[in-house]
Backbone as CSV, one residue per row, in Angstrom:
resi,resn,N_x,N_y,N_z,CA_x,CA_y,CA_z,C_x,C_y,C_z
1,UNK,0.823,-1.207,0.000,0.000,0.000,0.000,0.859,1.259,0.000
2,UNK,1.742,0.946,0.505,2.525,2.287,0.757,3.505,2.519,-0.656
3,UNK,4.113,1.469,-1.362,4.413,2.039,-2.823,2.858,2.443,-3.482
4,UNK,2.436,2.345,-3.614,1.099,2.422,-4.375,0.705,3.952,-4.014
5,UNK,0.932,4.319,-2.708,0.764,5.501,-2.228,1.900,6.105,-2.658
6,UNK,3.106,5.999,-2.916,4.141,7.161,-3.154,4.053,7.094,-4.587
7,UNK,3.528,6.445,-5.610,3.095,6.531,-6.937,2.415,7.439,-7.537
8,UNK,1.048,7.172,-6.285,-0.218,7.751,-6.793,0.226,9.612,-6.324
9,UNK,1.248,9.542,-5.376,1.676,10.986,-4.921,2.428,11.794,-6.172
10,UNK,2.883,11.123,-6.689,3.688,11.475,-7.838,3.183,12.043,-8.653
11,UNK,1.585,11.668,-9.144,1.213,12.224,-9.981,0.658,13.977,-10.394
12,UNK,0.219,14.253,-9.209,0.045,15.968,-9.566,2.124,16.008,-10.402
13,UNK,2.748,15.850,-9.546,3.697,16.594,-10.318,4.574,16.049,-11.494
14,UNK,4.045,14.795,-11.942,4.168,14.849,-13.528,3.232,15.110,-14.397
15,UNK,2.124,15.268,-14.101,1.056,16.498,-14.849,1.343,17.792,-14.856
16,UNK,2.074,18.285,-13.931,2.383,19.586,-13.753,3.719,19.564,-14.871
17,UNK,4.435,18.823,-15.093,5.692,18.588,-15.537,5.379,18.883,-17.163
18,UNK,4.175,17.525,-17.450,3.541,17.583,-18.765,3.434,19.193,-19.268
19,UNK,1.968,19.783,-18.412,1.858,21.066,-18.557,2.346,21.865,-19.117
20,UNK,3.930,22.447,-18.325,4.781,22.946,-18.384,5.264,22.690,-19.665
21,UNK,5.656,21.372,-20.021,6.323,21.195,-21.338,5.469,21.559,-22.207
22,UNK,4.261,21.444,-22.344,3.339,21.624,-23.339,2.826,22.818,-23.686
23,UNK,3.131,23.582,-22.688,3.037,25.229,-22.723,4.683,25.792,-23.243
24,UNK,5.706,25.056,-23.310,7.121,25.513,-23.765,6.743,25.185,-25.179
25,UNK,6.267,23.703,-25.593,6.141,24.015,-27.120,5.152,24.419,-28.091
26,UNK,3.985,25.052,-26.828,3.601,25.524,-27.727,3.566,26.940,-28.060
27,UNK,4.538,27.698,-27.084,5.032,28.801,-27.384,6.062,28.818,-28.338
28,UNK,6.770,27.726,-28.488,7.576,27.661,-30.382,6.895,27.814,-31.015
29,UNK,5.755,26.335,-30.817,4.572,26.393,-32.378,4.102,27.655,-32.755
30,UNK,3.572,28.834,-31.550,2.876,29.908,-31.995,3.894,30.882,-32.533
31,UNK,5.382,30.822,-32.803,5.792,31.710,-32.976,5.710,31.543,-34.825
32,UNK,5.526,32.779,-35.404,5.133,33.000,-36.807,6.416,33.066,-37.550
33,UNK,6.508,31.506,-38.331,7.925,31.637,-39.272,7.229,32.165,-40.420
34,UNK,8.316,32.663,-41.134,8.357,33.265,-42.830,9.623,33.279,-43.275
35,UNK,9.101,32.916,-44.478,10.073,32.749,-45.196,9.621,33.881,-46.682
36,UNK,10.452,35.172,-46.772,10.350,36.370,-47.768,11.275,37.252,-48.514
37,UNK,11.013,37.933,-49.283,12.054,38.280,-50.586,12.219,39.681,-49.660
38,UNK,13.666,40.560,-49.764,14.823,41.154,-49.186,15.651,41.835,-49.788
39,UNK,15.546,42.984,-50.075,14.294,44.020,-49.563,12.773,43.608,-50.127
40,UNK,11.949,44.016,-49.844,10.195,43.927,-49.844,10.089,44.215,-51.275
41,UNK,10.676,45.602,-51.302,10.871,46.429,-52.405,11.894,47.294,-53.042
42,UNK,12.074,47.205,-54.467,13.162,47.231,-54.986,13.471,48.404,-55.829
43,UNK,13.522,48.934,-55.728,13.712,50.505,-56.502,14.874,50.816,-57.205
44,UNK,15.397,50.516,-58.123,16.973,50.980,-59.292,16.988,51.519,-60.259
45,UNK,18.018,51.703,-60.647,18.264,52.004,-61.969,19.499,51.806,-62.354
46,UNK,20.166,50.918,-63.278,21.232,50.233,-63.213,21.064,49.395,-64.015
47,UNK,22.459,48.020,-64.133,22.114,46.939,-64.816,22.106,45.854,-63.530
48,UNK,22.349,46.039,-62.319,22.683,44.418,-61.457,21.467,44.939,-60.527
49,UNK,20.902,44.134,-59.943,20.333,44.285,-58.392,20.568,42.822,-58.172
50,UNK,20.416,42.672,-57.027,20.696,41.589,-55.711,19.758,41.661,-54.666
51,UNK,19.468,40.530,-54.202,17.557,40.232,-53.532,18.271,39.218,-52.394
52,UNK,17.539,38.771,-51.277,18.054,37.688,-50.444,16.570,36.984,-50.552
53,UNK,16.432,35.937,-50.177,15.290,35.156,-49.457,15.508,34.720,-48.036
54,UNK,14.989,35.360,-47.554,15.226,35.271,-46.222,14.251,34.008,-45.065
55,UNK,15.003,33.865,-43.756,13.740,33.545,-43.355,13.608,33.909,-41.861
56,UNK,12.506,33.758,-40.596,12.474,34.205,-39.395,11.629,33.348,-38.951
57,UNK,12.173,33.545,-37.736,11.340,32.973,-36.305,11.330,31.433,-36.568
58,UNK,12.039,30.559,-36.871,11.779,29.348,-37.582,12.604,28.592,-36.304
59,UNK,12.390,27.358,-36.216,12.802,26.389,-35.139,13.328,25.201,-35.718
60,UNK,14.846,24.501,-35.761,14.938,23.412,-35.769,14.749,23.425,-37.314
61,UNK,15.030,24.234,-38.071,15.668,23.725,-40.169,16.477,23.098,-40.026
62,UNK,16.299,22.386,-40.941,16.995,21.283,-41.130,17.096,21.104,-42.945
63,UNK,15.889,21.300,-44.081,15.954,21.631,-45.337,15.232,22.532,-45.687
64,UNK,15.370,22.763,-46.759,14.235,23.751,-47.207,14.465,24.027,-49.188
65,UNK,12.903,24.730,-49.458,13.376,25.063,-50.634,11.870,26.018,-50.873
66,UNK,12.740,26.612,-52.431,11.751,27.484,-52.712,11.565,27.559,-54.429
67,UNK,10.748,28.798,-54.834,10.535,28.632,-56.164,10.252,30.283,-55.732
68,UNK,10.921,30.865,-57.436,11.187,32.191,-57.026,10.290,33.041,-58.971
69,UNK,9.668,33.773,-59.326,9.754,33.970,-60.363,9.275,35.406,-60.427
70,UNK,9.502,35.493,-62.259,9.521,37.356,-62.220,9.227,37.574,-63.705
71,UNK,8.924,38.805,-64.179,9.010,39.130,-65.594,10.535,38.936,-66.181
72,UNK,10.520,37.883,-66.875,11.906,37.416,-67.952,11.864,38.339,-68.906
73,UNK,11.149,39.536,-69.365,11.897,40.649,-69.677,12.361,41.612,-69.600
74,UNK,12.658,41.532,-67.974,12.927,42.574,-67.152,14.246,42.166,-66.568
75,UNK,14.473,40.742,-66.382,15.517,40.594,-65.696,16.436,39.238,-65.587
76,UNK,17.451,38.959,-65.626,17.735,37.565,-65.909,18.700,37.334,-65.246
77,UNK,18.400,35.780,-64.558,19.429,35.585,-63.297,20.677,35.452,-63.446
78,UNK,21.773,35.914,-62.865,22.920,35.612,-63.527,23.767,34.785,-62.342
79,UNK,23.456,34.453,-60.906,23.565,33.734,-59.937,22.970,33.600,-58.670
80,UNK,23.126,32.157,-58.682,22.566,32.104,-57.139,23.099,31.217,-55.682
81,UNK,23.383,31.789,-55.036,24.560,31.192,-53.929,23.985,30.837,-52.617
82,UNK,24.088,29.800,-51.914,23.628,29.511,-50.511,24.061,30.639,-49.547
83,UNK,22.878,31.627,-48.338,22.927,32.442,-47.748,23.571,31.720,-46.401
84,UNK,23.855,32.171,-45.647,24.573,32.249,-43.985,24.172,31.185,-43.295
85,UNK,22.606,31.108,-43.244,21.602,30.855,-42.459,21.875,29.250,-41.868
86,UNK,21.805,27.861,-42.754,21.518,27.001,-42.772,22.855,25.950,-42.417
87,UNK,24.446,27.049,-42.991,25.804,26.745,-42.538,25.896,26.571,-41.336
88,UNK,25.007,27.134,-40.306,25.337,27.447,-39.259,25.682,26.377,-38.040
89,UNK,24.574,25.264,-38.979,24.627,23.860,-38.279,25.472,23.053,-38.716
90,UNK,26.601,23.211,-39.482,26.999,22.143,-40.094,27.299,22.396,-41.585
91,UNK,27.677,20.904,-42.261,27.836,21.252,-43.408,26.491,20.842,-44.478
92,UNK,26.508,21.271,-45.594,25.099,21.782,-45.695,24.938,21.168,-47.773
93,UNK,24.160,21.045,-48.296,24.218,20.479,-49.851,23.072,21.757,-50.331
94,UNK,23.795,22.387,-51.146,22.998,23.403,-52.124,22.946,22.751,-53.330
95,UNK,21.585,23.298,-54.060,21.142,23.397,-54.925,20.480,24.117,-56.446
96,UNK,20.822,24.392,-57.129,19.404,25.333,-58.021,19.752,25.362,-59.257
97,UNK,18.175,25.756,-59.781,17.799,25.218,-61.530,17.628,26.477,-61.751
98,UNK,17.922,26.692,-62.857,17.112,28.625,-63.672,16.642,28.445,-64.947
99,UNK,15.742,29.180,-65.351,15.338,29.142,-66.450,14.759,30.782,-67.108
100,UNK,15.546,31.293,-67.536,15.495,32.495,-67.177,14.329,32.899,-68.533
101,UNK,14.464,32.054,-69.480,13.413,31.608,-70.398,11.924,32.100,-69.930
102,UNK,11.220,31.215,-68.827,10.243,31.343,-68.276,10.360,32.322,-66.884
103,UNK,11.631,32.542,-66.995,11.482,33.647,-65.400,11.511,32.912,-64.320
104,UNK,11.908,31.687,-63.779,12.056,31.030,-62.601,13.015,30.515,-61.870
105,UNK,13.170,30.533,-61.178,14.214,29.263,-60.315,13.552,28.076,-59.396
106,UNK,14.654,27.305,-59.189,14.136,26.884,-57.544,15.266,26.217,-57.258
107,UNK,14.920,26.251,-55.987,16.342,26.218,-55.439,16.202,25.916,-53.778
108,UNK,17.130,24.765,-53.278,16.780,24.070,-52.006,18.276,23.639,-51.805
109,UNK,18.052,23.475,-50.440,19.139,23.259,-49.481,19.040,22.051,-48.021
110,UNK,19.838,21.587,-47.884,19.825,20.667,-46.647,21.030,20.766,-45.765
111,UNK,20.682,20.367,-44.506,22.076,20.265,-44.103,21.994,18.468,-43.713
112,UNK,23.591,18.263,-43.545,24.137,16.711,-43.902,24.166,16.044,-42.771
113,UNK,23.673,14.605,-42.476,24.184,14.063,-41.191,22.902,13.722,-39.943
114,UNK,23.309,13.128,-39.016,22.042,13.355,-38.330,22.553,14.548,-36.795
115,UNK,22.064,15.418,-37.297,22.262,16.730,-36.670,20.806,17.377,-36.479
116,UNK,20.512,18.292,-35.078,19.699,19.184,-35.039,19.860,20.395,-36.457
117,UNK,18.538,20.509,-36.533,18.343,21.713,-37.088,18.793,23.228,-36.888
118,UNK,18.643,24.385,-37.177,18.840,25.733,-36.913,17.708,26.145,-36.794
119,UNK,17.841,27.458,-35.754,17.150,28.218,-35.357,17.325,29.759,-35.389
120,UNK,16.070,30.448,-35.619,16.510,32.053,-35.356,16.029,32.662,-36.983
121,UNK,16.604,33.142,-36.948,16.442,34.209,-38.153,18.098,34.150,-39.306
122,UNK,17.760,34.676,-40.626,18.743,34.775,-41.860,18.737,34.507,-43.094
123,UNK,19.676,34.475,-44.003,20.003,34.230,-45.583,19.837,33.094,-45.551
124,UNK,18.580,32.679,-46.371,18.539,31.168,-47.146,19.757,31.393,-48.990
125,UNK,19.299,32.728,-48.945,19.749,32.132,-50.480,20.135,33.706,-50.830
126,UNK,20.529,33.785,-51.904,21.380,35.482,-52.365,21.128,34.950,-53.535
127,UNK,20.195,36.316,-55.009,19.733,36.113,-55.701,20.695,37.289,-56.595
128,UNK,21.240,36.775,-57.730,22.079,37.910,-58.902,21.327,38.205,-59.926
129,UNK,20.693,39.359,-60.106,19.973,39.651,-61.686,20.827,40.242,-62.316
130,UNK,20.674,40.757,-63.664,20.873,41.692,-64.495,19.668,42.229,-64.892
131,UNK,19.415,43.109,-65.040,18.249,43.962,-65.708,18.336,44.248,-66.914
132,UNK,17.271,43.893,-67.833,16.893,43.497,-69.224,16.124,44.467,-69.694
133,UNK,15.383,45.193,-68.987,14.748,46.280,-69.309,13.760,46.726,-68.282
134,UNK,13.115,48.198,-68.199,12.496,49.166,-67.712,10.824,48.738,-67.328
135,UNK,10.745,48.826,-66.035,8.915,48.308,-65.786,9.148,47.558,-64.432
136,UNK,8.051,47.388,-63.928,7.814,46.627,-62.665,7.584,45.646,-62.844
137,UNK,7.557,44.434,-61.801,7.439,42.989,-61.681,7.307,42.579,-60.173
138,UNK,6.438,41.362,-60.230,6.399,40.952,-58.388,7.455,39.653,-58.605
139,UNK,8.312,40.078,-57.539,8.739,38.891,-57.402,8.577,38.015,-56.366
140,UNK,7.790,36.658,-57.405,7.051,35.933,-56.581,7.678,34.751,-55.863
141,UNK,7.754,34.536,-54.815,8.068,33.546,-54.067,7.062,32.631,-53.540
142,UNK,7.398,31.035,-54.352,5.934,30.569,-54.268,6.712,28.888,-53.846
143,UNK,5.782,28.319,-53.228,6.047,26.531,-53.062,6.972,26.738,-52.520
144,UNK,7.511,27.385,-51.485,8.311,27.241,-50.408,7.859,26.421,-49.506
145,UNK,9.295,25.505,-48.999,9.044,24.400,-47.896,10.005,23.829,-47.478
146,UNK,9.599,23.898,-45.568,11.054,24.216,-44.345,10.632,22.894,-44.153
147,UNK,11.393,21.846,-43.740,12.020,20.685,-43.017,12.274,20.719,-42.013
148,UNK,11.980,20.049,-41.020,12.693,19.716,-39.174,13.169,18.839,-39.117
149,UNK,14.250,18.571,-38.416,15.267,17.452,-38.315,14.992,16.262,-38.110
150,UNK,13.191,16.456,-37.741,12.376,15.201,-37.727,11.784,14.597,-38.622
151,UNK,12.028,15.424,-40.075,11.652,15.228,-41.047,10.253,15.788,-41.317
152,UNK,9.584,16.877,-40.628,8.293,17.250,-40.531,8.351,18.297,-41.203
153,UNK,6.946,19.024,-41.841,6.972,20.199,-42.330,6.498,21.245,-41.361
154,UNK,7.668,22.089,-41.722,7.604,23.773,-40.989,6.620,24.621,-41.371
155,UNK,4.924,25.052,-40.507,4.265,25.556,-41.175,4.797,27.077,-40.972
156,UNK,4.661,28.234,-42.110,5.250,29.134,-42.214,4.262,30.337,-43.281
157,UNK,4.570,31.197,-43.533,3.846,32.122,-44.391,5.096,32.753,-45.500
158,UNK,4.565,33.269,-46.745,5.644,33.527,-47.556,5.454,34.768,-48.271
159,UNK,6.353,35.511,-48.373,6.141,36.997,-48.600,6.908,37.408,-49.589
160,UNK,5.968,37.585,-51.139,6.503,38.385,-52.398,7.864,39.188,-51.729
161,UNK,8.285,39.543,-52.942,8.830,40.910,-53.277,8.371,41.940,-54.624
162,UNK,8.500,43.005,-54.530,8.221,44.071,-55.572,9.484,44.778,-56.476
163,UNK,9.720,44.913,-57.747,10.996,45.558,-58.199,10.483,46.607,-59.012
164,UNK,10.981,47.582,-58.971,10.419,49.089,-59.742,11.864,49.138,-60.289
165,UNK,12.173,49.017,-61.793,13.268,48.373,-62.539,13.641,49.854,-63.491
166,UNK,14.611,50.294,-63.760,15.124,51.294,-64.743,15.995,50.736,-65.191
167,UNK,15.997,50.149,-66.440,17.448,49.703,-67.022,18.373,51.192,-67.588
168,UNK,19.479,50.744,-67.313,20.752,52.048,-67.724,21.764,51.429,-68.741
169,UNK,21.832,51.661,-69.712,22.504,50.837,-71.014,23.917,51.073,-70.541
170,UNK,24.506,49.870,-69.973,25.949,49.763,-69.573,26.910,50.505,-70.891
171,UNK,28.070,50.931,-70.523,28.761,52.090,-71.557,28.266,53.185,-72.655
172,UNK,26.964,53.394,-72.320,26.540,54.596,-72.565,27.057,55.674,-71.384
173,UNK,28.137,56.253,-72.119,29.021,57.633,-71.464,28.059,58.397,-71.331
174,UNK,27.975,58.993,-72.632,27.225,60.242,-72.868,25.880,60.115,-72.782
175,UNK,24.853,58.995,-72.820,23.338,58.919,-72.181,23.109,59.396,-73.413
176,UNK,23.432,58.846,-74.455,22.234,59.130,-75.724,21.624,57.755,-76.469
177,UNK,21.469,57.184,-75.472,20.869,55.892,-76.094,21.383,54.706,-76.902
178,UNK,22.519,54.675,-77.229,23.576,53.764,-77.677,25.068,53.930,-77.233
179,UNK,25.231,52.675,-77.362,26.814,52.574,-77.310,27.515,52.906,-78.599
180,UNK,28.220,53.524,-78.956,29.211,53.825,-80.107,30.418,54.662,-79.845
181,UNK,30.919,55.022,-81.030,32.657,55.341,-81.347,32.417,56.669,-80.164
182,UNK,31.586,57.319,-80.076,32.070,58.451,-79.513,32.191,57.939,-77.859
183,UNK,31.624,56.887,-77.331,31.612,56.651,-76.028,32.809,56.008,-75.952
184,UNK,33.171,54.989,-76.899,34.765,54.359,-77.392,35.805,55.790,-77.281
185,UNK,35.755,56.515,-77.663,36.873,57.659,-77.717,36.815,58.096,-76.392
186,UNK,35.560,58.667,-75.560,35.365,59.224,-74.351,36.317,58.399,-73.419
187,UNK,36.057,57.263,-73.277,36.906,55.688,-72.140,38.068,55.739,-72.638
188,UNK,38.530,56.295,-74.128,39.821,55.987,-74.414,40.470,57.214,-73.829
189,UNK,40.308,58.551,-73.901,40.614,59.927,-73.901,40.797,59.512,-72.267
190,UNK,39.987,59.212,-71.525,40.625,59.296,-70.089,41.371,57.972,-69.242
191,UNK,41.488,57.191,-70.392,42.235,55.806,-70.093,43.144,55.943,-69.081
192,UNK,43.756,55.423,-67.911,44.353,55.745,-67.088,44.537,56.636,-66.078
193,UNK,43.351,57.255,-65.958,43.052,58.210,-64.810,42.689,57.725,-63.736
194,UNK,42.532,58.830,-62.574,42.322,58.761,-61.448,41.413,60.179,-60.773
195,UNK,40.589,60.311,-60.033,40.196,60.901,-59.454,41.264,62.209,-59.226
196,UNK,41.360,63.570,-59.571,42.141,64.599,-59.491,43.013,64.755,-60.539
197,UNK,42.990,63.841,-61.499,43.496,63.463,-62.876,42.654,65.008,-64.016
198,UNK,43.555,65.347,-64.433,43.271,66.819,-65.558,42.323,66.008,-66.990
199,UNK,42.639,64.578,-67.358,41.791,64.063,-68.293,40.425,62.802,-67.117
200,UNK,40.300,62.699,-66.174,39.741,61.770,-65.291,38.097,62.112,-65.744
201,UNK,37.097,61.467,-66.169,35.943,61.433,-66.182,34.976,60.426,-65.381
202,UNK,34.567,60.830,-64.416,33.518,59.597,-64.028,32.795,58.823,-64.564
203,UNK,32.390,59.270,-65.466,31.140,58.862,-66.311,32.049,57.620,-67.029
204,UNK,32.974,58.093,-67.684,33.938,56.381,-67.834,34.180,55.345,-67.321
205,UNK,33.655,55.351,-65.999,34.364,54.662,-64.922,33.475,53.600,-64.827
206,UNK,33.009,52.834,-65.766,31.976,52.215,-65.803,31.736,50.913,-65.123
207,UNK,32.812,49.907,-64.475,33.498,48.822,-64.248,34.377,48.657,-63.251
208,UNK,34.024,47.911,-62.368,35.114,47.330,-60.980,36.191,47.431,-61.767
209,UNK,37.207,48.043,-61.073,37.317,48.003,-59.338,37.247,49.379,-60.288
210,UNK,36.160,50.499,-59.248,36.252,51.880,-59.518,37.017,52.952,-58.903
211,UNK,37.403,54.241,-59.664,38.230,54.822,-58.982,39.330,54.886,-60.079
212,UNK,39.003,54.109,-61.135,40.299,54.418,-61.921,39.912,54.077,-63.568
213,UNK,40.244,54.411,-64.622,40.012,54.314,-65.525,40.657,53.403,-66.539
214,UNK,40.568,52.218,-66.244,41.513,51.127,-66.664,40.892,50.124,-67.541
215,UNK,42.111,49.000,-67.995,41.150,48.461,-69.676,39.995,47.439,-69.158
216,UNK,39.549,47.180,-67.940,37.849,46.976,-67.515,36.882,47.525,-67.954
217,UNK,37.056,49.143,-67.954,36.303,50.168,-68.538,35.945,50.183,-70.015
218,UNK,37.253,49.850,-70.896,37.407,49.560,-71.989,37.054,48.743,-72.729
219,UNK,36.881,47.186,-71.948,36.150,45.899,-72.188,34.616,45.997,-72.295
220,UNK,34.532,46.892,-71.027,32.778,47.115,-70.706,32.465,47.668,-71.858
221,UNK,32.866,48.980,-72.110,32.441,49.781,-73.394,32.226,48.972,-74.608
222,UNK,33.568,48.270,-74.909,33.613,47.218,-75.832,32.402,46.410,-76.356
223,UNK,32.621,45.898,-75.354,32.009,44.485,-75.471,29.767,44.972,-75.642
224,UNK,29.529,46.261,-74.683,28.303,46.919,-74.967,28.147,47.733,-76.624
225,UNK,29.503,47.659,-77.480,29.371,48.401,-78.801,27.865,47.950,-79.689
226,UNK,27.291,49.066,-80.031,26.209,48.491,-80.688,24.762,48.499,-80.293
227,UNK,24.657,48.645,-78.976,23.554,48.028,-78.218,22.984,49.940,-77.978
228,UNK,21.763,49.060,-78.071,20.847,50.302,-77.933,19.587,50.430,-76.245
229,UNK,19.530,51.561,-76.142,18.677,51.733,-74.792,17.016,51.439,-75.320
């Protein structure tokens, strides 16, 4: 009788124990993951922009992936690299397809081994465009889906991005709508300058590493001969 009695005593405080735990996870569960495009919104004028997919508040990743798309005549991917986020645990297997054809990617990641997941907030992924031409586009982030180390799905919410796009016709010096001989002479005339330089033009300086007027500048111009805004 008396084990039976220190049993039955036991029990308020592994109900209380339960409780407790069940109120710890479900203050994870309620916390609101997302996974969204970085910045929201995109405002340029240029030929490159760069986007992240980000994600927050997430518990225990372990894989993930996404599908990303946009107006393909506005912009075309030119790379895409695994973000911070998912390294953090370990070592990790990237992935991704483009088709710049139809305007899409997708692109997923895991990490290796039997390891906990990551937690917290960061870079899933770092997105490279070039800009193709002038106009807006959503960029949509769609069929995204987080993994737990348990192999379960991460429920989460997923958040567009917006791009307000100005294309700028790379080696157009002078901004008259094409590349030609006179923008070729302009890059040549200050070839080798520098900032405080008596022939130095900015407007030449079209090409890493900037600050100087070197045959990068010259290539860029080059290689844009012909092309119209």
């Amino acid at each position: 009788m008396k084990k039976k009695f220190v049993s039955f005593a036991l029990v308020p405080t592994i109900v209380l124990v339960m409780c407790l735990y069940g109120a710890t996870v479900n203050v994870a569960l309620g916390q609101t993951t997302s996974v969204s495009v970085d910045p929201a919104t995109v405002t340029i004028g240029g030929t490159i922009v760069t986007i992240n997919v980000n994600v927050s508040g997430v518990v225990d990743l372990y894989g993930w992936e996404f599908r990303l798309r946009w107006n393909s005549t506005l912009l075309d991917v030119t790379g895409v690299t695994e973000g911070t986020f998912l390294k953090q645990g370990g070592d990790t297997f990237f992935a991704s397809k483009t088709d710049n054809t139809l305007g899409y990617i997708m692109v997923d990641c895991t990490l290796i081994g039997d390891i906990s997941g990551v937690s917290g907030d960061g870079i899933l992924a770092v997105v490279k465009f070039n800009i193709e031409g002038s106009g807006e586009t959503v960029l949509d982030l769609y069929d995204s889906t987080l993994v737990s180390s348990l192999e379960q799905p991460i429920i989460h919410q997923s958040t567009d991005g917006y791009g307000y796009l100005t294309y700028v016709l790379l080696g157009d010096i002078n901004d008259d709508g094409v590349v030609d001989i006179y923008d070729v002479v302009t890059v040549a005339i200050a070839f080798g300058s520098k900032p405080g330089d008596a022939n130095w033009n900015p407007e030449a300086d079209v090409a890493e590493p900037y600050g100087e007027i070197d045959v990068y500048d010259v290539v860029t111009v080059a290689t844009e001969f012909g092309k119209t805004a």
